[in-house]
PDB file of N, CA, C and O in Angstrom:
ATOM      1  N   UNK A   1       0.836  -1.180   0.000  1.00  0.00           N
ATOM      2  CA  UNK A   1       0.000   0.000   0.000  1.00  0.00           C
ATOM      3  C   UNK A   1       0.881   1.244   0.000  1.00  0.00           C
ATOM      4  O   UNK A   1       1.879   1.215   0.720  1.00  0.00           O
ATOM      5  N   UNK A   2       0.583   2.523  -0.850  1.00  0.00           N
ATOM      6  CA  UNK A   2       1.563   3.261  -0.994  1.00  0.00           C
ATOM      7  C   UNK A   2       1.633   4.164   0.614  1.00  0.00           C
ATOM      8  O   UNK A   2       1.101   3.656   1.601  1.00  0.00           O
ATOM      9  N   UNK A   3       2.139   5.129   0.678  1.00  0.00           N
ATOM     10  CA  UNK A   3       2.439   5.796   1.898  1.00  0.00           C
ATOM     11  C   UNK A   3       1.306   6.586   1.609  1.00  0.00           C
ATOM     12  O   UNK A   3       0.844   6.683   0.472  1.00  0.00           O
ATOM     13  N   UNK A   4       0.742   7.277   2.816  1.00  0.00           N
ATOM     14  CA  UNK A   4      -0.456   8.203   2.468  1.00  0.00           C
ATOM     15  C   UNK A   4       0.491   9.427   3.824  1.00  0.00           C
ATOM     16  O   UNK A   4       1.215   9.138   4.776  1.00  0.00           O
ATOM     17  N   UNK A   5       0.072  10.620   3.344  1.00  0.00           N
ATOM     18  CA  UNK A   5       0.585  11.880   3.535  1.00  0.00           C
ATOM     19  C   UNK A   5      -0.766  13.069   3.725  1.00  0.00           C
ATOM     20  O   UNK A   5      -1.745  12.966   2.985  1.00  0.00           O
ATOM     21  N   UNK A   6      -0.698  14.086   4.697  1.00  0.00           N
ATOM     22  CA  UNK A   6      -1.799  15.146   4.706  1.00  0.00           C
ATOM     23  C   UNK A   6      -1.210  15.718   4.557  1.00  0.00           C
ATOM     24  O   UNK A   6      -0.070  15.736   5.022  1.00  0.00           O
ATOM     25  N   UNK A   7      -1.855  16.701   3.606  1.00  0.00           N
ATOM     26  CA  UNK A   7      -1.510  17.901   3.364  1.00  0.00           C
ATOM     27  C   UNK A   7      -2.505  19.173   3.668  1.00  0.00           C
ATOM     28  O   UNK A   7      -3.666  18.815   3.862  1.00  0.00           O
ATOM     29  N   UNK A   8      -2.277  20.590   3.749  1.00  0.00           N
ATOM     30  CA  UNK A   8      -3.491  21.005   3.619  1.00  0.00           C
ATOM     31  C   UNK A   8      -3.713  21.933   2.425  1.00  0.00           C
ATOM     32  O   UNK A   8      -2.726  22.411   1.868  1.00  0.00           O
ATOM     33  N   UNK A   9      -5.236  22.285   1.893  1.00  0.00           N
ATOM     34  CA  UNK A   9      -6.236  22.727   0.798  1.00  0.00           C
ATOM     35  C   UNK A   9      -6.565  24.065   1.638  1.00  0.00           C
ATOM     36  O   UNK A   9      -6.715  24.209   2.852  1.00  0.00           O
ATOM     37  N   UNK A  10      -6.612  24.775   0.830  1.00  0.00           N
ATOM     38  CA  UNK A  10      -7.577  26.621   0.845  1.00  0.00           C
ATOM     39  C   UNK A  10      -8.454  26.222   0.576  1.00  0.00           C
ATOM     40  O   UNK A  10      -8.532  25.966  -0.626  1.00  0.00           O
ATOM     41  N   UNK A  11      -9.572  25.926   1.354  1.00  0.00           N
ATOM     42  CA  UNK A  11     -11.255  25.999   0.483  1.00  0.00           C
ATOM     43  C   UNK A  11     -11.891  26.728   1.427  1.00  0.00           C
ATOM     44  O   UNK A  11     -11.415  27.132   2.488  1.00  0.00           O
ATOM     45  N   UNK A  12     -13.300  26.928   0.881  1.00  0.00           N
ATOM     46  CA  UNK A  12     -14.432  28.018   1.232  1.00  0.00           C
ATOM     47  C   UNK A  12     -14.956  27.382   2.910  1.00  0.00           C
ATOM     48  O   UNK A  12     -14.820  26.191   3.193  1.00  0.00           O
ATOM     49  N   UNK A  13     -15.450  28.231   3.725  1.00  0.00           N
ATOM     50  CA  UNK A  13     -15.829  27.590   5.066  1.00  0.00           C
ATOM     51  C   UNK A  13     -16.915  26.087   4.601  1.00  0.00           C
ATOM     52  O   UNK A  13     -16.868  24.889   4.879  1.00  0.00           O
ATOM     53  N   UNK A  14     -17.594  26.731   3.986  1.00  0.00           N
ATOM     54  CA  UNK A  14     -18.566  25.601   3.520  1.00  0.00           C
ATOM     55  C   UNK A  14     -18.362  23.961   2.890  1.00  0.00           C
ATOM     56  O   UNK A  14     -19.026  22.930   2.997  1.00  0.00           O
ATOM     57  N   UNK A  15     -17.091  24.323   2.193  1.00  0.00           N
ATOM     58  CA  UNK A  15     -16.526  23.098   1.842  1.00  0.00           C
ATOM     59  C   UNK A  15     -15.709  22.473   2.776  1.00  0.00           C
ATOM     60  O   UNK A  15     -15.815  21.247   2.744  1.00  0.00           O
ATOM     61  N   UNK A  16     -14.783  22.995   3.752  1.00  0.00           N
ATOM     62  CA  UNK A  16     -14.385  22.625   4.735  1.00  0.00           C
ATOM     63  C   UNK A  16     -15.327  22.032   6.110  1.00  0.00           C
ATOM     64  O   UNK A  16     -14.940  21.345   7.055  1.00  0.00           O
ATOM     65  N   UNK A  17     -16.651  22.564   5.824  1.00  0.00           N
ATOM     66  CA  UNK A  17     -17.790  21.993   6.886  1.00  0.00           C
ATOM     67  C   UNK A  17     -18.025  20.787   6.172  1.00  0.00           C
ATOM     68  O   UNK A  17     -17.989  19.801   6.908  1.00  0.00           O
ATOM     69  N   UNK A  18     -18.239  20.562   5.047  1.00  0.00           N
ATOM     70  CA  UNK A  18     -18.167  19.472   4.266  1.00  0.00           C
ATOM     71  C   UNK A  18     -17.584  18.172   4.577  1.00  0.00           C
ATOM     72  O   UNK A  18     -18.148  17.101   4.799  1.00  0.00           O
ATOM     73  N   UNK A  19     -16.229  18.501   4.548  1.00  0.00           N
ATOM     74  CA  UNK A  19     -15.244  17.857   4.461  1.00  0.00           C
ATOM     75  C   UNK A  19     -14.906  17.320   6.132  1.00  0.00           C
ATOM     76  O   UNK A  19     -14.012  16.474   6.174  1.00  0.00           O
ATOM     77  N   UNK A  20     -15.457  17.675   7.374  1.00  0.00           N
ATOM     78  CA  UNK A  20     -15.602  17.612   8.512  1.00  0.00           C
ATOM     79  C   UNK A  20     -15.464  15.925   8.425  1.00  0.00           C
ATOM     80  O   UNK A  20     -14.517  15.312   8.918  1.00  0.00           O
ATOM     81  N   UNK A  21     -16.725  15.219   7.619  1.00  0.00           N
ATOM     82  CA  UNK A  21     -17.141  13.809   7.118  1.00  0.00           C
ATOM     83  C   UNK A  21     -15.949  13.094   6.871  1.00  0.00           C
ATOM     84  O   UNK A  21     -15.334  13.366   5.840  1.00  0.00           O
ATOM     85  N   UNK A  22     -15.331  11.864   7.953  1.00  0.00           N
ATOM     86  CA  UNK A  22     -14.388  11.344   7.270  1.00  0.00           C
ATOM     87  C   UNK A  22     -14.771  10.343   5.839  1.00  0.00           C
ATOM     88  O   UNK A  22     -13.977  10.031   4.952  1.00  0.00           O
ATOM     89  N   UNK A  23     -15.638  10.120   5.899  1.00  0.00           N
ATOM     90  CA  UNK A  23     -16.189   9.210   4.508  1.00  0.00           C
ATOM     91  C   UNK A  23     -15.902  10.591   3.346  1.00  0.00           C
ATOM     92  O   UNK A  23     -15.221  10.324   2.356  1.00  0.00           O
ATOM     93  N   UNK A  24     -16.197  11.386   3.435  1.00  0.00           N
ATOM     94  CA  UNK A  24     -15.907  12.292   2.439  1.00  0.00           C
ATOM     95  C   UNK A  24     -14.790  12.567   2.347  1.00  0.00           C
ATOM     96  O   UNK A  24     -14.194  12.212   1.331  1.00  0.00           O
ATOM     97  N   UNK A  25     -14.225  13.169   3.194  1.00  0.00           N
ATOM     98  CA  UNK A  25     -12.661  13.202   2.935  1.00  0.00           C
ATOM     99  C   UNK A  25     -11.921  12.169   2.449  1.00  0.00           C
ATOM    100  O   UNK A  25     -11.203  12.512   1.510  1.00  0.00           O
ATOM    101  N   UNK A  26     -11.854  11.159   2.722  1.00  0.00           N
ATOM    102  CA  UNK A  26     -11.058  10.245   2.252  1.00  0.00           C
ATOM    103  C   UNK A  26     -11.795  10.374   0.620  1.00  0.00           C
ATOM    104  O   UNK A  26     -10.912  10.416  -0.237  1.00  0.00           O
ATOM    105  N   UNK A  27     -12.790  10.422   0.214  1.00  0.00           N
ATOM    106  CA  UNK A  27     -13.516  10.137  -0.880  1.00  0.00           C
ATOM    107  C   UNK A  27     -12.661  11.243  -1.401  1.00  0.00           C
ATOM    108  O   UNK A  27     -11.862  10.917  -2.279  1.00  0.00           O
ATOM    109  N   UNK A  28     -12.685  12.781  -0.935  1.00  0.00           N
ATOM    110  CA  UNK A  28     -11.918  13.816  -1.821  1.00  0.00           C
ATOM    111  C   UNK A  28     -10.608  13.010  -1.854  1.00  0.00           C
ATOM    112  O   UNK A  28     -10.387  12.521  -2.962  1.00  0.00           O
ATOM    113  N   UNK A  29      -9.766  12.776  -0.994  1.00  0.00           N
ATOM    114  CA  UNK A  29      -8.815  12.674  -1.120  1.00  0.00           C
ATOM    115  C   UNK A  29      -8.407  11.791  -2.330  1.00  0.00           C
ATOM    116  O   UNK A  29      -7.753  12.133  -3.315  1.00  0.00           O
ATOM    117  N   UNK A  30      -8.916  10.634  -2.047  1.00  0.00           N
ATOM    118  CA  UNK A  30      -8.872   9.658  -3.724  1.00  0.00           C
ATOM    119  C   UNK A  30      -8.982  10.512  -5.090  1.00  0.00           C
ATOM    120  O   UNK A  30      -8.306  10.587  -6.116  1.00  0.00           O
ATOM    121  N   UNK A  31     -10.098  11.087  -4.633  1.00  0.00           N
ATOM    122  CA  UNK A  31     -10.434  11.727  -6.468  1.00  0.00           C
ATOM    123  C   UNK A  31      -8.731  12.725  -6.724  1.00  0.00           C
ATOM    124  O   UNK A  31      -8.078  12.725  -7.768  1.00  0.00           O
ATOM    125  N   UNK A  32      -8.394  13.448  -5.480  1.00  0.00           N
ATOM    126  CA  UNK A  32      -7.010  13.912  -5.355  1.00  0.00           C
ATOM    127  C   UNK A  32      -6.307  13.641  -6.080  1.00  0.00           C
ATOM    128  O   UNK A  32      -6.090  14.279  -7.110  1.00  0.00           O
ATOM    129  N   UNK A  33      -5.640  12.395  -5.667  1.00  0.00           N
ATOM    130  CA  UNK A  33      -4.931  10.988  -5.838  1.00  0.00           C
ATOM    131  C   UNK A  33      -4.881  10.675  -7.812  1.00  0.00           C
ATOM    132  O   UNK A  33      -3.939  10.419  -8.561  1.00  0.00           O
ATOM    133  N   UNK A  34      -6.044  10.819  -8.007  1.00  0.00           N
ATOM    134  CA  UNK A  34      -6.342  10.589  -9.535  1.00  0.00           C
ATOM    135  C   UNK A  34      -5.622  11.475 -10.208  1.00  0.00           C
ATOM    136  O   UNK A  34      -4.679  11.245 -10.965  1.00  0.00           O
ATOM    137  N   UNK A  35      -6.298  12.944  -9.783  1.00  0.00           N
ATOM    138  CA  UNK A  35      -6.020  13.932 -10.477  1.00  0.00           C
ATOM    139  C   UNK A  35      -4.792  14.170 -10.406  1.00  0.00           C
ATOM    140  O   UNK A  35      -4.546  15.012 -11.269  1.00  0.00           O
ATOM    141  N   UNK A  36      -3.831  13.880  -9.824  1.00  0.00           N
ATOM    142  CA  UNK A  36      -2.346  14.864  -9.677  1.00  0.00           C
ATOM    143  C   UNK A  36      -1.623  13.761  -9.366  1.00  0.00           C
ATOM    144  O   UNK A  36      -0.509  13.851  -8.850  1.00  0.00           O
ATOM    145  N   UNK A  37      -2.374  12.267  -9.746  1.00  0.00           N
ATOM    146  CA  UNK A  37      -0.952  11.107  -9.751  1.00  0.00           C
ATOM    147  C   UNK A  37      -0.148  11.436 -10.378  1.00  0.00           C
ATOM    148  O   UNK A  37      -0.560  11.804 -11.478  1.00  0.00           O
ATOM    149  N   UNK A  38       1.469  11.550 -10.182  1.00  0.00           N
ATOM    150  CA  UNK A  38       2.569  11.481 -11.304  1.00  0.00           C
ATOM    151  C   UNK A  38       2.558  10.164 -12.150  1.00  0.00           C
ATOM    152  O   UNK A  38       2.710   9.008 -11.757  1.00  0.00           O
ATOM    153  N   UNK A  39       2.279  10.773 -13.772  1.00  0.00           N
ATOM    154  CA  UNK A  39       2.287   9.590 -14.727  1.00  0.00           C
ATOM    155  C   UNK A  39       1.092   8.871 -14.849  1.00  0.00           C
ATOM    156  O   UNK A  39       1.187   7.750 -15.348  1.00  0.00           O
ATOM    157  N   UNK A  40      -0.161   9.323 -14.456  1.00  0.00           N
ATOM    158  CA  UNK A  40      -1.093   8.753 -14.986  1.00  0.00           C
ATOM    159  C   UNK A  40      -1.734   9.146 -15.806  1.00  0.00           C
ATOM    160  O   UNK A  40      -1.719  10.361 -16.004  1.00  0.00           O
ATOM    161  N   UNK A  41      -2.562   8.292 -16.621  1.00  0.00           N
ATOM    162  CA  UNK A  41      -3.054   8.495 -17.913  1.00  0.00           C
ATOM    163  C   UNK A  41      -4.565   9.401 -17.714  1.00  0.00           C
ATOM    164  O   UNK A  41      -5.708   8.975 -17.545  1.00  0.00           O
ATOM    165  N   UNK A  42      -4.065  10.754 -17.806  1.00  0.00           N
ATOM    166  CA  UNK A  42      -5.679  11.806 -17.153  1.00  0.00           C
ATOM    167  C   UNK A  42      -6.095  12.130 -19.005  1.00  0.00           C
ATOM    168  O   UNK A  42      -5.366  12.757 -19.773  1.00  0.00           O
ATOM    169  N   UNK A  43      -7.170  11.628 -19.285  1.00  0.00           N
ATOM    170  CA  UNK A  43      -7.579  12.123 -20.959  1.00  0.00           C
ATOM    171  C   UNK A  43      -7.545  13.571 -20.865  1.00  0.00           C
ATOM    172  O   UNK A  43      -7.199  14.079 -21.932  1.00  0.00           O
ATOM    173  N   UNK A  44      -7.717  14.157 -20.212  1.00  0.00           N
ATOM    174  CA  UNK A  44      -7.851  15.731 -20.483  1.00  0.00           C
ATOM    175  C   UNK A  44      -6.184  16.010 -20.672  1.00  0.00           C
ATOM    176  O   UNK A  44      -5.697  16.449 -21.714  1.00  0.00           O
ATOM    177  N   UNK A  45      -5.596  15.749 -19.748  1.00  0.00           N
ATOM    178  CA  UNK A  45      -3.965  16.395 -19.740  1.00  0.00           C
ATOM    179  C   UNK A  45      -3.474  15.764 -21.132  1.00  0.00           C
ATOM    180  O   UNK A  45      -2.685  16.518 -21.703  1.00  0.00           O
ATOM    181  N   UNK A  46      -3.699  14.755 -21.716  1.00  0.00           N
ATOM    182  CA  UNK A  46      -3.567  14.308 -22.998  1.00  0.00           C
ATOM    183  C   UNK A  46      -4.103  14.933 -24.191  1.00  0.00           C
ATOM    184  O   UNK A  46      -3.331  15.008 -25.147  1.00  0.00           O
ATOM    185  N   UNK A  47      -5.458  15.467 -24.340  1.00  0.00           N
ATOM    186  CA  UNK A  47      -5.893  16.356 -24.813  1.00  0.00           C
ATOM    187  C   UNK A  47      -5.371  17.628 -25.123  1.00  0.00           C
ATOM    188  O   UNK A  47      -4.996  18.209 -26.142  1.00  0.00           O
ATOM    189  N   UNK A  48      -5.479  17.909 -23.756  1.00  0.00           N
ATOM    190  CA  UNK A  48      -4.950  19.704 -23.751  1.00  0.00           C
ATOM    191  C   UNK A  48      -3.076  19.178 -25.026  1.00  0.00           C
ATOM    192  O   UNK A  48      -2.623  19.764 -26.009  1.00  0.00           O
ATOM    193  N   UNK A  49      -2.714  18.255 -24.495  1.00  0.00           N
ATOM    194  CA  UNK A  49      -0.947  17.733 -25.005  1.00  0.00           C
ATOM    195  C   UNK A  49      -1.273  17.683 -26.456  1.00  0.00           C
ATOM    196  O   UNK A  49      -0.803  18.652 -27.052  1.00  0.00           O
ATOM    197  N   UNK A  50      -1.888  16.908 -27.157  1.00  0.00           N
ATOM    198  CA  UNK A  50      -2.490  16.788 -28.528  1.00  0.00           C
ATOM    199  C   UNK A  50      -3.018  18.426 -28.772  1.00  0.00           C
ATOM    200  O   UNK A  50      -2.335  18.917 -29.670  1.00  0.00           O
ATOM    201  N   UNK A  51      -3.727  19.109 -28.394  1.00  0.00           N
ATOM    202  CA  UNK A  51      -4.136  20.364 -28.756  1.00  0.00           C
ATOM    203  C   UNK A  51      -3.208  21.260 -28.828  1.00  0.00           C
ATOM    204  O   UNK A  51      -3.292  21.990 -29.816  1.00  0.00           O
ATOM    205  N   UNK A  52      -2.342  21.457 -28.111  1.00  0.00           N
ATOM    206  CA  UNK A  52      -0.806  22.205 -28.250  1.00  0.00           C
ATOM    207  C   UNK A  52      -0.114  21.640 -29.426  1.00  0.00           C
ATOM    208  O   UNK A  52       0.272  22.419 -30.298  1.00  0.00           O
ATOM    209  N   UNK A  53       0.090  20.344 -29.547  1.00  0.00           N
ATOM    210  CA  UNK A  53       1.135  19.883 -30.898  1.00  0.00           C
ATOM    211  C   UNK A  53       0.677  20.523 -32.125  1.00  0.00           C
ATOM    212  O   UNK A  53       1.269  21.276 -32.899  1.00  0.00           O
ATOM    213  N   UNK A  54      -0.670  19.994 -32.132  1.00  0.00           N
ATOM    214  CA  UNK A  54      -1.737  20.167 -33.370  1.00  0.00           C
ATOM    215  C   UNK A  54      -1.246  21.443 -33.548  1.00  0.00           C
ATOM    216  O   UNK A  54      -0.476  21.593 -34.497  1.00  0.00           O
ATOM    217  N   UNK A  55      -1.632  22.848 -32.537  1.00  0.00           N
ATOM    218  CA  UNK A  55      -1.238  24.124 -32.765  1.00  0.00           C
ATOM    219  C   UNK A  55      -0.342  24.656 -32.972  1.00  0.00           C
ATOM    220  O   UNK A  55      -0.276  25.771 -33.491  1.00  0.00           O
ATOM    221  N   UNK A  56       1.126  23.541 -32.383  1.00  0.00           N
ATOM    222  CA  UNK A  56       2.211  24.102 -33.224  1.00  0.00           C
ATOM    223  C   UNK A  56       2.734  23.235 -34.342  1.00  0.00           C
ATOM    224  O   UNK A  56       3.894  23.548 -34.612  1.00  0.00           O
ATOM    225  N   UNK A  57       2.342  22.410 -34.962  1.00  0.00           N
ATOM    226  CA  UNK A  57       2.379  22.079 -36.141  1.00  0.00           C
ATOM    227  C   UNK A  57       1.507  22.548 -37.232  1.00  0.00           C
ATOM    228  O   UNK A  57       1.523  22.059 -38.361  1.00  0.00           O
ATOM    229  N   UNK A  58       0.379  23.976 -36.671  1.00  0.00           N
ATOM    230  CA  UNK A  58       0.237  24.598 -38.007  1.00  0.00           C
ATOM    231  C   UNK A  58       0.553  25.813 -37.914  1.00  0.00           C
ATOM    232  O   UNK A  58      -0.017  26.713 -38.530  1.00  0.00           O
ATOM    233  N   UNK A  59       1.798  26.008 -36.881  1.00  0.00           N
ATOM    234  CA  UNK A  59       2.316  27.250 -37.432  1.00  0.00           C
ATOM    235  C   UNK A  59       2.268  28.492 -36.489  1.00  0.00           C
ATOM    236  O   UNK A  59       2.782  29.603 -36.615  1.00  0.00           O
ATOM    237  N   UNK A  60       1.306  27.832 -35.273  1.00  0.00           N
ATOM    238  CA  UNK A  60       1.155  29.164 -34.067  1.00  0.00           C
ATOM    239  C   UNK A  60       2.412  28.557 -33.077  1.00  0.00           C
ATOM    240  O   UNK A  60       2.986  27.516 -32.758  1.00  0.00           O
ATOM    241  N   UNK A  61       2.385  30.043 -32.843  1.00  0.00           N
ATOM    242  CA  UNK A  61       4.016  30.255 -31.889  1.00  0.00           C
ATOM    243  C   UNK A  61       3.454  30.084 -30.347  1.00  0.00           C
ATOM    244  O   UNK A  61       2.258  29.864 -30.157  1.00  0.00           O
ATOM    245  N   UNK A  62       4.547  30.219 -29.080  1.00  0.00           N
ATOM    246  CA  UNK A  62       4.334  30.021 -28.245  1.00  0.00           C
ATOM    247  C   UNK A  62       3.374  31.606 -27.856  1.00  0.00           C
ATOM    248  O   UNK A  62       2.547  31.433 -26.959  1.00  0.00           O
ATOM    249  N   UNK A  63       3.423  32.889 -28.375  1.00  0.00           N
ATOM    250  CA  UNK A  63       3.177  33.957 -27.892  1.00  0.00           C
ATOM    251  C   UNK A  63       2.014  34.322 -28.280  1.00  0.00           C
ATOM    252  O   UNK A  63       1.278  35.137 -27.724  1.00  0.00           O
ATOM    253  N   UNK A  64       1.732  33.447 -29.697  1.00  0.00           N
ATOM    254  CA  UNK A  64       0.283  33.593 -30.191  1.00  0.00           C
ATOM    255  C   UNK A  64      -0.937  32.599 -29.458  1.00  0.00           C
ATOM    256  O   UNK A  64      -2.128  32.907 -29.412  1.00  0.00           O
ATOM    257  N   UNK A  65      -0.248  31.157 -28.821  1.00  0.00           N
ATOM    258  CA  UNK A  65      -1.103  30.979 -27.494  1.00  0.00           C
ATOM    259  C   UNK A  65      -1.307  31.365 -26.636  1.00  0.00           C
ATOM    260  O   UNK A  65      -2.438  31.192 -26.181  1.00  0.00           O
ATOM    261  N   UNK A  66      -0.312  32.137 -25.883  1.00  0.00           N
ATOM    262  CA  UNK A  66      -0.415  32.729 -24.849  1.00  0.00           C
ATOM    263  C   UNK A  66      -1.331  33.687 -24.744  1.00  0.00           C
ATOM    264  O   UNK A  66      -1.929  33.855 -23.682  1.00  0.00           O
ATOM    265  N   UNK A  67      -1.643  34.696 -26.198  1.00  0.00           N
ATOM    266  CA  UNK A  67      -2.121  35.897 -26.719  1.00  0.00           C
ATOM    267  C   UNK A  67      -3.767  35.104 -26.504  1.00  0.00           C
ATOM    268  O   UNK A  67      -4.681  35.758 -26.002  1.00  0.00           O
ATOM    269  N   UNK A  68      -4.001  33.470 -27.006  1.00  0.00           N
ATOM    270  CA  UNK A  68      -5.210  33.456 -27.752  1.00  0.00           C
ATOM    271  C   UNK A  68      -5.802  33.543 -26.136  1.00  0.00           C
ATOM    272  O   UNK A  68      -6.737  34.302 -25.879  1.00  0.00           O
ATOM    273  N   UNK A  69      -4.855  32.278 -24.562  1.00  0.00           N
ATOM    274  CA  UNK A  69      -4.932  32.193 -23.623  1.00  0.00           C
ATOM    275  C   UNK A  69      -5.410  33.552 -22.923  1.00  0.00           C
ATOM    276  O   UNK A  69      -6.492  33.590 -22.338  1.00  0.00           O
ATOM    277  N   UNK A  70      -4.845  34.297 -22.977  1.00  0.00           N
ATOM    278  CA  UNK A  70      -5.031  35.942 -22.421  1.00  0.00           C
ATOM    279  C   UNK A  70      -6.118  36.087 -22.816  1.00  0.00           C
ATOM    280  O   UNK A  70      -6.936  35.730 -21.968  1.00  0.00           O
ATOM    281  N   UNK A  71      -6.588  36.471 -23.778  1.00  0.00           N
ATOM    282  CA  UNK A  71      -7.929  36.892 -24.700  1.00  0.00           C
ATOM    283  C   UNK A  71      -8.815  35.864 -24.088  1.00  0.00           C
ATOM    284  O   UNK A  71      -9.743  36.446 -23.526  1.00  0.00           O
ATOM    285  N   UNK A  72      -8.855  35.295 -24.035  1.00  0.00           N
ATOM    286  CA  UNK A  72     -10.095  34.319 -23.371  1.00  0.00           C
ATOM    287  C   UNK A  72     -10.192  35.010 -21.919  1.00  0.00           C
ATOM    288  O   UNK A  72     -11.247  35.575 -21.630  1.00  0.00           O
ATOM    289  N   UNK A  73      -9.391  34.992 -21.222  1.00  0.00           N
ATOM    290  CA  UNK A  73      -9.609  34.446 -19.763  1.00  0.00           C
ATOM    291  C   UNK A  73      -9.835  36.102 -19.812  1.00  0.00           C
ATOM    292  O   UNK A  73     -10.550  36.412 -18.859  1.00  0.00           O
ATOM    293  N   UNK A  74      -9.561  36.952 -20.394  1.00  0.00           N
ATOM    294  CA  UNK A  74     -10.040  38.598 -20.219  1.00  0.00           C
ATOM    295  C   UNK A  74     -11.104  38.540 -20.657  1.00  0.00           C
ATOM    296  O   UNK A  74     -11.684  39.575 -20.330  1.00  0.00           O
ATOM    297  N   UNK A  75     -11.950  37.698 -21.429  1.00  0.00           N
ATOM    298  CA  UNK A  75     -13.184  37.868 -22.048  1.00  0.00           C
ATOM    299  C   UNK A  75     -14.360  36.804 -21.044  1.00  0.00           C
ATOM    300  O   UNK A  75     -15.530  37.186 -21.059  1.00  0.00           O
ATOM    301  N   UNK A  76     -14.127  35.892 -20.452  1.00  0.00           N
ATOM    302  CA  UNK A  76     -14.127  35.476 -19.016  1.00  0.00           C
ATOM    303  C   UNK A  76     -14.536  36.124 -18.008  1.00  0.00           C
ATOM    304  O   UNK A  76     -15.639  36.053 -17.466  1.00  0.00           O
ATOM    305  N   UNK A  77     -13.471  36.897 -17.688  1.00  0.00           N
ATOM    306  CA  UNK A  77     -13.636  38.045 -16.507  1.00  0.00           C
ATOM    307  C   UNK A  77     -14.668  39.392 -16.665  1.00  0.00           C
ATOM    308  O   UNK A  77     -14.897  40.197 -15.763  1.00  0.00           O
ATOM    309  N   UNK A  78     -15.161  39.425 -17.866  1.00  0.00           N
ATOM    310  CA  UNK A  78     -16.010  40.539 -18.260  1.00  0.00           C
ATOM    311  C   UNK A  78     -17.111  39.976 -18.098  1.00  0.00           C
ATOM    312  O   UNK A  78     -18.156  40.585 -18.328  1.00  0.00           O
TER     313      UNK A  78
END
């Protein structure tokens, strides 16, 4: 069984009243575990990896993602 470790999370009072539940916590903690295993196969982080190649194999630079990145997340915030 691997080593298990606490750490602590910033969340909202409400989610932390939540999380009071050891059945839940451990439950967050797993989904944790998934998300931010080193080296596991997450389809999205593969995705997003394929969507970057794709974009620089037709020709967009690192500054014109960054540019398209910016432009979104400012159009987001409005």
């Amino acid at each position: 069984m691997n080593e298990v470790s606490r750490i602590e999370i910033p969340v909202e009072a409400a989610t932390a009243t939540a999380l009071a539940d050891d059945r839940r916590r451990a439950a967050v903690g797993r989904l944790v575990d998934r998300l931010v295993r080193p080296g596991a196969d997450d389809p999205l982080i593969a995705l997003l990896e394929r969507t970057v190649e794709e974009a620089r194999q037709t020709g967009l630079t690192e500054a014109e993602l960054e540019a398209e990145l910016a432009a979104y997340n400012a159009e987001r915030r409005s």
